[in-house]
C-alpha positions as CSV (number, residue, x, y, z in Angstrom):
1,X,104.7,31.6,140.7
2,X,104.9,35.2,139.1
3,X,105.4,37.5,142.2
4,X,104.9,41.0,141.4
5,X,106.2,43.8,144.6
6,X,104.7,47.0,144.3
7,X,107.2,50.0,145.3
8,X,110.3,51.7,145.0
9,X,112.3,51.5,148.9
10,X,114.3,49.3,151.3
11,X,111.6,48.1,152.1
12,X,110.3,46.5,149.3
13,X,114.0,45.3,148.3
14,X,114.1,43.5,151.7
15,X,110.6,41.7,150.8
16,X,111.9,40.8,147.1
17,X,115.2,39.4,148.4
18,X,113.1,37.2,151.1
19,X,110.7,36.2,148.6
20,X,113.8,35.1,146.0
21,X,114.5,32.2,148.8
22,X,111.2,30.8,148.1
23,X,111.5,27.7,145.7
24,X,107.7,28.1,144.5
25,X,108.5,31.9,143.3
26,X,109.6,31.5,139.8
27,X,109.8,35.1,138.3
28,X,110.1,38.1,140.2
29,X,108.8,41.9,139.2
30,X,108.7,45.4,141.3
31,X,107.5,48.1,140.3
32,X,108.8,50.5,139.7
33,X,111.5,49.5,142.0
34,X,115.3,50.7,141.9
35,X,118.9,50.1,140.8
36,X,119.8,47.7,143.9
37,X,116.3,46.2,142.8
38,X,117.2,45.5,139.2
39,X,119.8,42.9,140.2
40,X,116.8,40.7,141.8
41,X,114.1,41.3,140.6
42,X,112.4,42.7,136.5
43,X,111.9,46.5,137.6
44,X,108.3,47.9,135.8
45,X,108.0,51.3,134.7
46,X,104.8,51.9,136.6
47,X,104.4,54.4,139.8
48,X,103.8,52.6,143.1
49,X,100.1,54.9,142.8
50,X,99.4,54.4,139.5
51,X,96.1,51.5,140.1
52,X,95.1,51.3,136.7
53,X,98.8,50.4,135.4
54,X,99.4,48.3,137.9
55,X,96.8,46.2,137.3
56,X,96.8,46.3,133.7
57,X,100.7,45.2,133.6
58,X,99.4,41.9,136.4
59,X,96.4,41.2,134.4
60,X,99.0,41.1,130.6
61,X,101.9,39.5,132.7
62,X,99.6,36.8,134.1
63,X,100.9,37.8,137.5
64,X,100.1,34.9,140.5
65,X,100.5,37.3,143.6
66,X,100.6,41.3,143.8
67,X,102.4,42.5,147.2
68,X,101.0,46.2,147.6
69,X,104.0,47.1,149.9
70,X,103.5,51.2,150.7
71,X,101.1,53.2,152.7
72,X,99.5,55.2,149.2
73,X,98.7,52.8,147.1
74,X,97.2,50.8,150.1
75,X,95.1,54.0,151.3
76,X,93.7,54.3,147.6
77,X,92.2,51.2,147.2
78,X,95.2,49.1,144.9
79,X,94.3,46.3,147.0
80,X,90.3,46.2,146.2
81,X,90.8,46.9,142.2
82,X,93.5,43.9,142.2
83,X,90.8,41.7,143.8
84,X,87.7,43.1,141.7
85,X,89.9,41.7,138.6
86,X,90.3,38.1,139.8
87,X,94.1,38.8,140.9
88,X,95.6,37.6,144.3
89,X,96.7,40.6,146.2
90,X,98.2,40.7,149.9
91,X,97.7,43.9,152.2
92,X,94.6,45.4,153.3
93,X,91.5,46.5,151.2
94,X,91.4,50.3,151.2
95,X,88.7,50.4,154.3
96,X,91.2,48.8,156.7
97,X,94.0,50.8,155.4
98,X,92.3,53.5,157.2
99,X,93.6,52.6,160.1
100,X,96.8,54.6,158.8
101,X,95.5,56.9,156.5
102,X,93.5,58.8,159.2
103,X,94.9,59.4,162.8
104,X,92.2,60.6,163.7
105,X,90.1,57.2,162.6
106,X,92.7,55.2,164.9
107,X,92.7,57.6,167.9
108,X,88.6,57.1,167.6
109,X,88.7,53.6,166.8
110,X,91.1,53.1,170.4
111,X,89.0,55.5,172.7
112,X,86.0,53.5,171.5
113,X,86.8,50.1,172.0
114,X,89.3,51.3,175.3
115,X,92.7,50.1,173.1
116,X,95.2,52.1,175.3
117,X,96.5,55.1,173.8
118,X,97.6,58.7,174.5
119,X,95.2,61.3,175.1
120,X,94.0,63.1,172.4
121,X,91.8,66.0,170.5
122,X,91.2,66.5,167.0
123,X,90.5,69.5,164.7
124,X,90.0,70.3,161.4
125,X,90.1,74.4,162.0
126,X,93.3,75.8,162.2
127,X,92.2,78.7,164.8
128,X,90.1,76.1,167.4
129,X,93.4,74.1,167.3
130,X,95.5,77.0,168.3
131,X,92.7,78.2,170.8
132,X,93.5,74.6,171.8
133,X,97.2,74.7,172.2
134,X,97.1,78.4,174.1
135,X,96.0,76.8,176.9
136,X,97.4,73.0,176.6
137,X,100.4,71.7,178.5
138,X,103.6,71.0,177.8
139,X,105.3,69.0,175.6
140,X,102.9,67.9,173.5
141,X,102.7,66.3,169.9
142,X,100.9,67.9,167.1
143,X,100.0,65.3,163.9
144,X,99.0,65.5,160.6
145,X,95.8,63.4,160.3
146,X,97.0,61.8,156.6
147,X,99.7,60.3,155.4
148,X,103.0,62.5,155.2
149,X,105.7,59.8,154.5
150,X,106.5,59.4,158.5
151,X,106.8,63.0,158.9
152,X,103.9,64.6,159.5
153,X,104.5,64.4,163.5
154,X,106.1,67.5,165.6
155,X,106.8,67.5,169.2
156,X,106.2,70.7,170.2
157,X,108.1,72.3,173.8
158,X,106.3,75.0,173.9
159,X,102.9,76.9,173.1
160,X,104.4,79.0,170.3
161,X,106.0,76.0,168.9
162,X,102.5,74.0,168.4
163,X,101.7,77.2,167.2
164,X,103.7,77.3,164.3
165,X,103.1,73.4,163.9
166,X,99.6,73.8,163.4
167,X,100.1,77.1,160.9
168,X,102.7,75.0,159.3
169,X,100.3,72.0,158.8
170,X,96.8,73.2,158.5
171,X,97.3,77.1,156.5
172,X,100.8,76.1,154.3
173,X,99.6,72.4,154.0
174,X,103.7,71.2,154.5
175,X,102.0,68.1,154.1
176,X,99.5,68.5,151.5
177,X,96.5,67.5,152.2
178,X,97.6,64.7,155.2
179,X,96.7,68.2,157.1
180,X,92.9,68.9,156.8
181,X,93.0,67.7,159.8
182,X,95.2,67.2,163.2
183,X,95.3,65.2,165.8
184,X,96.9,66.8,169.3
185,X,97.6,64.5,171.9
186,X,99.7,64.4,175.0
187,X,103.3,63.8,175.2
188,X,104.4,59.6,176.1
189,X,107.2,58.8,177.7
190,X,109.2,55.4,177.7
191,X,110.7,53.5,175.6
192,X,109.7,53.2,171.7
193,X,109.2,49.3,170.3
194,X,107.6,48.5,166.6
195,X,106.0,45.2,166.6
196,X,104.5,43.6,163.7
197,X,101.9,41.1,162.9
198,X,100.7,38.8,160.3
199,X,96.8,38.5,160.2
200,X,94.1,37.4,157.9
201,X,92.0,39.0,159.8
202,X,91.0,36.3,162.5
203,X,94.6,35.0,163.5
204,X,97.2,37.4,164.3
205,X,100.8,36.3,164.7
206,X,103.4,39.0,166.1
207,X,106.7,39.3,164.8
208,X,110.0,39.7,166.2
209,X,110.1,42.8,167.9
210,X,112.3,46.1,167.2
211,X,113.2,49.7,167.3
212,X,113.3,52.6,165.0
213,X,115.5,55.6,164.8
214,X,113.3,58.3,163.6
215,X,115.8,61.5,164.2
216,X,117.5,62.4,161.1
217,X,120.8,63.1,164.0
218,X,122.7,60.7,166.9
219,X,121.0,60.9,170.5
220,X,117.9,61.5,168.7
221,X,118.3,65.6,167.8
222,X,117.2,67.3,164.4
223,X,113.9,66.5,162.5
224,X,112.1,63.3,161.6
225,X,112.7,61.2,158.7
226,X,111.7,58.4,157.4
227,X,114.1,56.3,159.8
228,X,117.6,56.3,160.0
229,X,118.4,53.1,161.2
230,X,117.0,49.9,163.4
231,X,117.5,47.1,164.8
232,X,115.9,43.9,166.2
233,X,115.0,42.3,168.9
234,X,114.0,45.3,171.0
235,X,115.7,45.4,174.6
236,X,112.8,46.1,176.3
237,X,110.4,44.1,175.1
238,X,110.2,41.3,177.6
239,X,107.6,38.1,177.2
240,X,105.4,39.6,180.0
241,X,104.9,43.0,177.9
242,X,104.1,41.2,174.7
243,X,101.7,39.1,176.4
244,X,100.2,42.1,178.1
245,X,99.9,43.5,174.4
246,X,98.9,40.9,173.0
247,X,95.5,40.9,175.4
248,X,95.4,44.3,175.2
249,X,96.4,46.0,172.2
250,X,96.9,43.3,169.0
251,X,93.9,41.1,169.7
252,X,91.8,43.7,170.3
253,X,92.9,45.5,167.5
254,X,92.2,42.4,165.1
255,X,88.6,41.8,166.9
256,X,87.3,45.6,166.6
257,X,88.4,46.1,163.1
258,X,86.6,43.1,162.6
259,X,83.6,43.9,164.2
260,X,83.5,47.9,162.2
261,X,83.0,45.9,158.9
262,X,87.1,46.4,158.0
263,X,88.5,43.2,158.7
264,X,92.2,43.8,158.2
265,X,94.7,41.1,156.5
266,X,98.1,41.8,155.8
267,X,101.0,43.4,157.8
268,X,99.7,45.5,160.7
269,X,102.2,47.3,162.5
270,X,102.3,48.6,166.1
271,X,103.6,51.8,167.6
272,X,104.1,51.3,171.2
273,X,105.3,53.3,173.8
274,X,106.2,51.6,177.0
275,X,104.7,53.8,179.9
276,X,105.0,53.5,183.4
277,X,101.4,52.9,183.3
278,X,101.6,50.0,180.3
279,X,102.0,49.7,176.9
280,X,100.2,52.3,174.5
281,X,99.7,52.9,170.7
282,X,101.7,55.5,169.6
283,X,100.7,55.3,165.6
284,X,99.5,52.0,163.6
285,X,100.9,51.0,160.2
286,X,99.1,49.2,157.4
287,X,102.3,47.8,155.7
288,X,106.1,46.8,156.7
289,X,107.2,49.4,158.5
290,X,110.5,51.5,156.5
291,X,113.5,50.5,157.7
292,X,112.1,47.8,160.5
293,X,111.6,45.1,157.6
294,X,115.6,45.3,157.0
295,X,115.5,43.9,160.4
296,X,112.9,41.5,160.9
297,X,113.0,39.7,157.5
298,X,116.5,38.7,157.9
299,X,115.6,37.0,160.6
300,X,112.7,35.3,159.3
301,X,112.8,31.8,158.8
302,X,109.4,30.5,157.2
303,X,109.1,31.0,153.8
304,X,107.8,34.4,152.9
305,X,105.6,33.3,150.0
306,X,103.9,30.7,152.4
307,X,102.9,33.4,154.6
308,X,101.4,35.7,152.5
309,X,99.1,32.7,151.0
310,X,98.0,31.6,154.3
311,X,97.1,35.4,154.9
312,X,95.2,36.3,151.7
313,X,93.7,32.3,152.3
314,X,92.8,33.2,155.8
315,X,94.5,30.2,157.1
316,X,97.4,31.9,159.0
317,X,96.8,29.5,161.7
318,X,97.6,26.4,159.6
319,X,101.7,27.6,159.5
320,X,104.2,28.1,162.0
321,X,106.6,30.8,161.7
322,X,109.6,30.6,163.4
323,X,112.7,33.3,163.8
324,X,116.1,32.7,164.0
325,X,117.6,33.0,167.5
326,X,119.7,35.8,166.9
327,X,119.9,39.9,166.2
328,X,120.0,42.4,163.6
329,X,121.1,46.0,163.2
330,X,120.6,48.5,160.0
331,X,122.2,51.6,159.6
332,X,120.7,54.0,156.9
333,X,123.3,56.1,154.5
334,X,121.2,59.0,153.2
335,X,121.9,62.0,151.1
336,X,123.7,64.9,152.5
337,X,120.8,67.7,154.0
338,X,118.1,64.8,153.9
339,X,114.9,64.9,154.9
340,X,115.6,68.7,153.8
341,X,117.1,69.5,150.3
342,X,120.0,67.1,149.1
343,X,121.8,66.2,145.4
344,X,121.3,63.1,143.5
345,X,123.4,61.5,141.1
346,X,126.6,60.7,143.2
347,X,128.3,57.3,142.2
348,X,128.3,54.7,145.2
349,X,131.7,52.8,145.8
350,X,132.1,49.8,148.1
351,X,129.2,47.6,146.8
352,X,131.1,45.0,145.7
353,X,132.0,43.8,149.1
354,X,129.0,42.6,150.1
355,X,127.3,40.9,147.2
356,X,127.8,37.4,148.0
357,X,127.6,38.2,152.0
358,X,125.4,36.0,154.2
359,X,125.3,38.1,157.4
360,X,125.0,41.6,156.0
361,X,122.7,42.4,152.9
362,X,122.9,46.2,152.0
363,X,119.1,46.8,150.8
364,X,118.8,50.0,148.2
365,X,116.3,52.6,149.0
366,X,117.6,55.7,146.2
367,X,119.7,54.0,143.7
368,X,119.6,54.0,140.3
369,X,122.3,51.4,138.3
370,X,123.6,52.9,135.1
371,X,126.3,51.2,132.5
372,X,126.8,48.8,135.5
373,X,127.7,51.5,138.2
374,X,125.2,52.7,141.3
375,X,123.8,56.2,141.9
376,X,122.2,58.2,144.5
377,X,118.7,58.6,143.9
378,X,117.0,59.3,147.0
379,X,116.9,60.9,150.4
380,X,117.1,57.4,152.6
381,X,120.0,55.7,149.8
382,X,121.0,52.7,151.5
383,X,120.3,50.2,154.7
384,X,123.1,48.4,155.7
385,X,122.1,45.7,157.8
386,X,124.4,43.1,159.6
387,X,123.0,39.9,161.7
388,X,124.6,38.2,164.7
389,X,124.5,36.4,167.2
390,X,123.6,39.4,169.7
391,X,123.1,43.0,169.3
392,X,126.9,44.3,169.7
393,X,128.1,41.7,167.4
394,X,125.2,42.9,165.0
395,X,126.4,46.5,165.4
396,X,129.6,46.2,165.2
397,X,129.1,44.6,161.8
398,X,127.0,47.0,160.2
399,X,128.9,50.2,161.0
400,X,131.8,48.1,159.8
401,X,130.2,47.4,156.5
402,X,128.9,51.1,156.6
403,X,132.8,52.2,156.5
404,X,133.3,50.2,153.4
405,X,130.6,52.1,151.5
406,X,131.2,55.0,150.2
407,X,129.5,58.4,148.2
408,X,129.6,62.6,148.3
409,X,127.8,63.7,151.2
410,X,126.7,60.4,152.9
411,X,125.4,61.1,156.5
412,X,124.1,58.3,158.5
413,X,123.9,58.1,162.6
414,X,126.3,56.5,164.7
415,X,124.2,55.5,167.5
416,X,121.8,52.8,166.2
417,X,121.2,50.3,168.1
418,X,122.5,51.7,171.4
419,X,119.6,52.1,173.3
């Protein structure tokens, strides 16, 4: 089959290098994918947005499969016009996607249907949301409603801080137009677990479970990124809580989607906060979470390709997917003054070590090859992700690995998988 991965991250690198192990995948494309990328996979000079080109280039290619891997493309609808054109396509259709594109549809969607959650108020005028936040305790969290690239959320201490977090979102639009809107809700506390799931939008199967480091410094200081680092399984997510969130959260989740006319198939990822009064959503996903695949799909053991046939077939319950019994840990290398300003262009060193490696894959995010040599090319550059038979052992290897590895200005955390 002629697989074709759309997007440009870690991400989609870990999907392309899961979906090379599948003997039924006989050519593999990504656009517009990246210099780690290249070496796997025929990279497309087509943006990750760009609809039209991207079916165009499946439809002349005589591409089998199209995996829409990012939040964008997802939001605008890639999904629908692949389908309206005959061509298989795995993630949701743009009206599910919803359920990340607009905050403030999922915070609805929860209070509706009672999926637990934090509270919550939503505005779309900048001086009723500071009214708001005048009088509001504290901490609380102030979001942008749209898509900001996993940044638009600010804990805010105090009420002059949500006061510049709502100037800063709504009047300077820091995050375009993710801001129209904002969703204030109260401050969770607990441990922080991504889970997630396969559906077709009747059968939902969870996978392994794990946690993200969203703090661009160690013991979680500085602003949010992307993610600096993960690692899988979570600690603190014991069988009882997954059960509880499975009745709770996932199938529910799957059943009221359903049930709005926006049946979901694809990857949908959870956001939880473990409470002292239960599990909650924090945020959903409609994708692979960024860098929580680096985790999970190592540790995958079903063929990737299988899966997302059974999902776009809706005959996920006709598979089993099974996990390998052990752990995994990625440590991001970004760009010196990422997620602020930061240089591209530096030559990477250290590569070499790892290309034949079984228990740690280094997955490109910001790369670009040239004359046979890698660059930086992004904020989030590399995820370097060891697996093991346990946690420590996972770490261990992967900061390891992360010391072999080398280019001007790297910064990465030193505290992944810790806690």
């Amino acid at each position: 089959m002629k697989v074709l991965v759309v997007g440009s991250g870690g991400r989609e690198h870990a999907i392309l290098w899961k979906l090379k192990q599948s003997p039924r995948v006989t050519d593999l494309y990504c656009a517009p994918g990246n210099g780690g990328i290249s070496e796997i996979a025929r990279c497309v000079s087509v943006e990750a947005t760009d609809i039209e080109g991207i079916v165009a280039f499946s439809k002349e290619n005589n591409i089998d499969l199209v995996v829409v891997a990012p939040d964008d493309p997802l939001a605008a609808g890639m999904v629908d016009a692949l389908e309206a054109e005959g061509i298989r396509a795995f993630g949701p259709r743009r009206n599910a996607a919803l359920i990340e594109a607009s905050k403030a549809f999922s915070k609805q969607l929860m209070r509706k249907y009672n999926i637990p959650t934090a509270e919550y108020e939503i505005f779309d005028d900048s001086e009723k949301a500071k009214e708001y936040v005048r009088s509001a305790s504290y901490p609380l969290v102030v979001k942008a409603d749209g898509l900001a690239l996993g940044k638009g959320v600010i804990i805010c201490n105090t009420a002059q801080e949500a006061l510049d977090a709502v100037s800063s979102i709504m009047e300077d639009k820091k995050f375009g137009s993710a801001g129209q809107k904002v969703v204030i809700e109260e401050f969770m506390t607990g441990p922080e677990v991504s889970v997630l799931a396969f559906t077709d939008g009747k059968t939902l199967v969870p996978m392994v479970s794990s946690q993200d480091h969203k703090r661009v410094f160690d013991n979680d200081k500085g602003l949010n990124t992307g993610g600096m680092g993960t690692f899988s399984p979570s600690r603190h997510y014991t069988e009882e809580i997954s059960k509880v969130c499975m009745d709770k959260i996932f199938k529910p989740t799957i059943e009221v989607m359903k049930k709005e006319g926006r049946p979901f198939k694809g990857v949908l990822y959870f956001g939880l906060m473990l409470t002292d009064k239960g599990p909650k959503v924090l945020e959903y996903n409609a994708r692979f979470g960024d860098p929580e695949t680096q985790v999970i799909l190592p540790l995958l053991e079903t063929d990737l390709l299988d899966i997302f046939e059974a999902v776009i077939d809706e005959k996920l319950d006709t598979i089993n997917i099974t996990w390998k019994n052990e752990a995994a840990v990625c440590v991001i290398m970004a760009s010196g003054g990422y997620p602020e300003k930061y240089v591209k262009g530096y030559e990477i060193s250290g590569l070499e070590k790892f290309e034949n490696c079984k228990d740690i894959i280094v997955f490109h995010a910001g790369t670009k090859k040239e004359s046979g040599k890698f660059y930086t090319n992004g904020g989030r550059v590399l995820g370097v992700t060891a697996i093991a038979p346990n946690l420590k052992m996972a770490r261990e290897k992967a900061y390891k690995a992360v010391s072999d590895i080398a280019f001007k200005d790297a910064h990465f955390r030193r505290d992944i998988g810790i806690k």
